[in-house]
N, C-alpha and C positions, 0 to 999 in steps of 0.2 A: 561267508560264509566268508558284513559285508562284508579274504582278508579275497596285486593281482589276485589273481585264487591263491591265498594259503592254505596248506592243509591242517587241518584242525586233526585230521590223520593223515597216513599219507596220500589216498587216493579220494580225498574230500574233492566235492564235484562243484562247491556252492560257494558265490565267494562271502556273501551277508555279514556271516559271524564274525570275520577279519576285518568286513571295514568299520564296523562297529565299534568295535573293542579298541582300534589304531585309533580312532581320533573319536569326536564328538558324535553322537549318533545320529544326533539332528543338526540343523545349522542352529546358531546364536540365538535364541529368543528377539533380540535387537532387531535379527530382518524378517520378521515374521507377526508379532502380536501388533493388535491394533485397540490399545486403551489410552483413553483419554487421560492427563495430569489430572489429578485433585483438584479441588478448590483447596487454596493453603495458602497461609501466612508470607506476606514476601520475602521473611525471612527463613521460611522453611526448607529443608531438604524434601523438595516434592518428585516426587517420581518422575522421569523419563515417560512420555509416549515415546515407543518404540517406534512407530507406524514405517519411521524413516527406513533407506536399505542406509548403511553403515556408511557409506561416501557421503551421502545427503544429508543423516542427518540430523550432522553436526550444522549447518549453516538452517536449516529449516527448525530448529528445536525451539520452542518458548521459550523466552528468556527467564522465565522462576525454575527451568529446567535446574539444579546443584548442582557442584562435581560429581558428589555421590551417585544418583542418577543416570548422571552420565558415565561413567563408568562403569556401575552395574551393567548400565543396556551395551556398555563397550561400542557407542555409536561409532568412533574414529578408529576400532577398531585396533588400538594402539593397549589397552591397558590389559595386561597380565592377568593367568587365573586368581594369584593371589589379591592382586588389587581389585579386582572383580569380585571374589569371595566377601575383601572386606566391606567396600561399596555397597552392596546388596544386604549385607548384615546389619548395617548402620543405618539402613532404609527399614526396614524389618524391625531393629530392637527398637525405633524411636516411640514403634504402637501408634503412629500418627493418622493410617491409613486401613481400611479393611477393605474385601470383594475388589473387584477388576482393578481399585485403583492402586493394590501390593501384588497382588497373585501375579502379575509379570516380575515382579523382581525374586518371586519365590521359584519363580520355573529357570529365570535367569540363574540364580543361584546353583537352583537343581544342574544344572547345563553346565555349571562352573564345577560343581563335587564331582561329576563325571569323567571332567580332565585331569581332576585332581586325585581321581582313584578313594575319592570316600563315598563307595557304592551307598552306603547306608543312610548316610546321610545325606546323597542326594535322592534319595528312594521319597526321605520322608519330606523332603521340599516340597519334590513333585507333587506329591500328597494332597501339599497342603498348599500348592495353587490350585490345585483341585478343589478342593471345600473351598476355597477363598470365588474361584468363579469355575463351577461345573462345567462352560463352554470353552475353556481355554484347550481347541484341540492342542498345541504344540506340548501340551505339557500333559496329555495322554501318549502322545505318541512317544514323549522319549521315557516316561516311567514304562510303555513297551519295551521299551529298547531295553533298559534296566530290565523285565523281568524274564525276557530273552536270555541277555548274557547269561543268568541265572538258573537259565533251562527251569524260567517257572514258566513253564507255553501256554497252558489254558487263560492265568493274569495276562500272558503279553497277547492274547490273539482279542480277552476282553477290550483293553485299551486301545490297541491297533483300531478295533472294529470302532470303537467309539469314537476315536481322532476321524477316521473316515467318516462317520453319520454326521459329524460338524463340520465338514466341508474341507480338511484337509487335502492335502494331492503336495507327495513330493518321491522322486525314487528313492530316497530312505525309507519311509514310509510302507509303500507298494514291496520293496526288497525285500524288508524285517518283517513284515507278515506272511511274504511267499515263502520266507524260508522257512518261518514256522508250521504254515500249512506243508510243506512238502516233509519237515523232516516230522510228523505229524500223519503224515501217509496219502493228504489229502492233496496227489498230485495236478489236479483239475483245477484245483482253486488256488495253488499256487502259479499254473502256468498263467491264471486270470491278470492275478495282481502283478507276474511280471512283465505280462503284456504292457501294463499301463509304465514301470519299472522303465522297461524299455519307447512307449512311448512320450516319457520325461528327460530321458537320459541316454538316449540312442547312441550318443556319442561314446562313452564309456564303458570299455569293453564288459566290465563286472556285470553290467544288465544284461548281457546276450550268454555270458557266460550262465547268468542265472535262470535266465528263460531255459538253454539248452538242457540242464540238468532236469528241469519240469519235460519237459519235452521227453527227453529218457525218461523221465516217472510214468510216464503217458501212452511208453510204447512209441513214439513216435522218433525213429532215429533217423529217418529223412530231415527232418526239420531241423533236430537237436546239432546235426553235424554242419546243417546251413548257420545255423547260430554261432556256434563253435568257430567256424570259418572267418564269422563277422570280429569275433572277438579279436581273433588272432592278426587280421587284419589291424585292426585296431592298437594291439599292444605285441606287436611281432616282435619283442626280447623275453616274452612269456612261454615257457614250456608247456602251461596246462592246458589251452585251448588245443592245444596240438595232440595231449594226452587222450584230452574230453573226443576230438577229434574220430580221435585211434577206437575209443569203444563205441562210437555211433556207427564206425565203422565195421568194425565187429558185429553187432547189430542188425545189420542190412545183409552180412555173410559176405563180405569182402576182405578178405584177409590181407590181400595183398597190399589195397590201401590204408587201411588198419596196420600193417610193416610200416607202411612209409609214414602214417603223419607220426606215431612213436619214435621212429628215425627222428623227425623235425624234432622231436620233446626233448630226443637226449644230443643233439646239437646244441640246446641251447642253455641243459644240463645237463652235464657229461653222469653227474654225480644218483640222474633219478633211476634210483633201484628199479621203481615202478616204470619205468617208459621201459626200464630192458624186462622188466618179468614178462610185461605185457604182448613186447613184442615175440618172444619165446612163445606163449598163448596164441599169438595172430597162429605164428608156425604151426601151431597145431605140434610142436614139439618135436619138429625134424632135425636131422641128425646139425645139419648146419647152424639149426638154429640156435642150439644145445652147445656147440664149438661158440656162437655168438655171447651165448649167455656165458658160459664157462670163463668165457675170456673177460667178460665184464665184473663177475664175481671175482676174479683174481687180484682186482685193483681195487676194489669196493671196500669202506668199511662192513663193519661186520654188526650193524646195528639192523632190524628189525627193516626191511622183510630179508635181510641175508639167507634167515634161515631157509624161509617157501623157497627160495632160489636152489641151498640145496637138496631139498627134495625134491624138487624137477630133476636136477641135474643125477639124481638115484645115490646122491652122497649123504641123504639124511631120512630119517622116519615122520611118519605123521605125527608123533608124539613128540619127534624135537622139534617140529616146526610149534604144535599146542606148549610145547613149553618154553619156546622164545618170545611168546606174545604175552607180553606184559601188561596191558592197559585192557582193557573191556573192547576196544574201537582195535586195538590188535587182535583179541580173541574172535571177534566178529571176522576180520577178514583171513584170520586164521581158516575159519570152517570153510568159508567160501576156497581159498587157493587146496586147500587140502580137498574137499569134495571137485572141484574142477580136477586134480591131478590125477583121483579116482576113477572118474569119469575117464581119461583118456587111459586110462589102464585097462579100460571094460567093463569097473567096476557099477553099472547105472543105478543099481538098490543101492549100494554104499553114498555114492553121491548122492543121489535125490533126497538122503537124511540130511546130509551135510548143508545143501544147500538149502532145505527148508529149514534149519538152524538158522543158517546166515541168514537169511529172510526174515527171521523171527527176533535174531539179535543185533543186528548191522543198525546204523544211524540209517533213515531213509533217501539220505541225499551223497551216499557214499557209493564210487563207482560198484565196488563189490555188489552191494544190495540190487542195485541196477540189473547187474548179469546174471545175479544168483537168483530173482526174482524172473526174468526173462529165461535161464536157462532151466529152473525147475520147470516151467507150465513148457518148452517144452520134453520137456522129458516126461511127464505128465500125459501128456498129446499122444505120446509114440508108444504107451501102453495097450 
């Protein structure tokens, strides 16, 4: 959400959307499609079979293979988006080729606009490997990717699903559509696909990360915080699996380990506003804890959540915290920290609006939605 975890706000639980958008969303078309070269002219620029993985296959390629070709498929792995962009276009305007035997250089291409940031134009590549050969999963799966970034979810869960019924499998793939199921509300079928996420990519903290937050979607914070734990193992200079950590912890009603892995979040940033709100929250808002935060607000910039900070700390109103939160995904976690502070005030009618707000407007894979989701039903319960 692929970003480590970046937040997309501040207490974004998913890493999907960050790794996606940082690099290419799929790998290179080059290690992936399996189309045969044309019949063509020995003198033509005949397409590249891809079949190769990019160390092999340069010495493995037919010899009518062109530069162009090779380049496009960037088999050596050596040529630039730009020169990749041009390669592919010079294969493409020649009109030499139609069906399986271009639609790899038009997905290639597509895969080269994406580096290159001309969303649009590689939207309409993809497109048109698509018409060119209907089976080419790699080139559903990254116009997914494209209508993801997009937050066009229903286009990208379409594609997603079709790249899978043609046999695809890669933890790109399984990630970009868990994220969309889960931030989509369908936590059950996201924790599906990060199963698979995680059994491609175990190695890599961003899959356990992204299983864990399916896991919170699911109620399940035993699990979530086993996950979390794997992450963090995994990429131990990362703050967030220790954050993610801290609310599974929460979760289970252990507050006291819920302090400590927050503790670990803001070791390893001093700077996350959120690991000290949070840990205030563990406190349930005792006096020491309120001296912890107090002291941490005093060094803090004063950006966004400063303000929830000070309305805990009884130095600001619910309405200055609603009007520090500038962006929608602020307003959303606005109503959650303001129905939580209500809550520990006594207030339980005031919060239970509040938090069925956040519920209603929070992104689904954001810690807020998590607890404001979990903390209405029960509040709910104890009617």
């Amino acid at each position: 959400m692929r970003q480590a975890v970046c937040f997309v706000a501040g207490a974004l639980l998913v890493a999907g959307a960050a790794r996606a958008e940082d690099a290419a969303p799929v790998p290179d078309f080059s290690q992936g499609a399996t189309h045969v070269m044309p019949a063509a002219p020995a003198n033509a620029a005949a397409p590249a079979s891809a079949a190769p993985a990019a160390e092999s296959a340069a010495t493995s390629a037919p010899p009518r293979q062109s530069p162009e070709a090779l380049a496009c498929a960037n088999v050596d792995g050596k040529a630039s988006p730009e020169q990749r962009d041009a390669a592919c276009s010079k294969l493409i305007d020649s009109h030499q080729w139609r069906g399986k035997d271009i639609s790899w250089a038009y997905a290639n291409r597509c895969s080269v606009r994406v580096r290159l940031k001309q969303i649009d134009r590689a939207l309409a590549d993809c497109s048109e490997a698509i018409d060119q050969d209907p089976d080419l999963a790699s080139a559903y799966q990254l116009r997914a990717e494209i209508h993801r970034t997009r937050d066009e979810r229903a286009k990208a869960l379409e594609d997603y699903d079709k790249a899978v019924a043609l046999g695809a499998k890669s933890a790109a793939l399984f990630g970009g559509r868990g994220l969309v199921r889960l931030i989509e509300g369908d936590a059950a079928g996201a924790l599906q696909d990060f199963d698979q996420e995680v059994a491609i990519a175990g190695g890599v903290a961003e899959s356990w990360m992204d299983r864990g937050s399916a896991e919170l979607g699911v109620g399940d914070d035993v699990k979530a915080e086993q996950d979390f734990a794997k992450a963090a193992e995994l990429n131990p200079k990362d703050p967030q699996p220790w954050m993610n950590r801290g609310v599974a912890a929460i979760g289970q009603g252990d507050a006291s380990r819920a302090r400590a892995f927050f503790g670990e979040a803001l070791k390893r940033d001093p700077h996350q506003t959120y690991a000290a709100l949070w840990r205030f929250i563990a406190a349930d808002g005792s006096a020491d804890a309120a001296a912890e935060l107090s002291a941490y607000a005093e060094k803090s910039n004063k950006d966004w959540p400063f303000a929830v900070t000070q309305l805990y700390l009884g130095r600001a109103e619910a309405a200055e915290a609603f009007g520090a939160a500038k962006t929608d995904d602020q307003q959303c976690e606005a109503r959650f920290y303001v129905a939580h502070f209500q809550f520990m005030k006594g207030s339980a009618k005031d919060a239970a609006l509040g938090l069925k707000r956040a519920v209603e407007s929070c992104p689904k894979n954001f810690i807020e939605y998590f607890r404001a989701a979990a903390d209405l039903k029960t509040l709910e319960a104890a009617k």
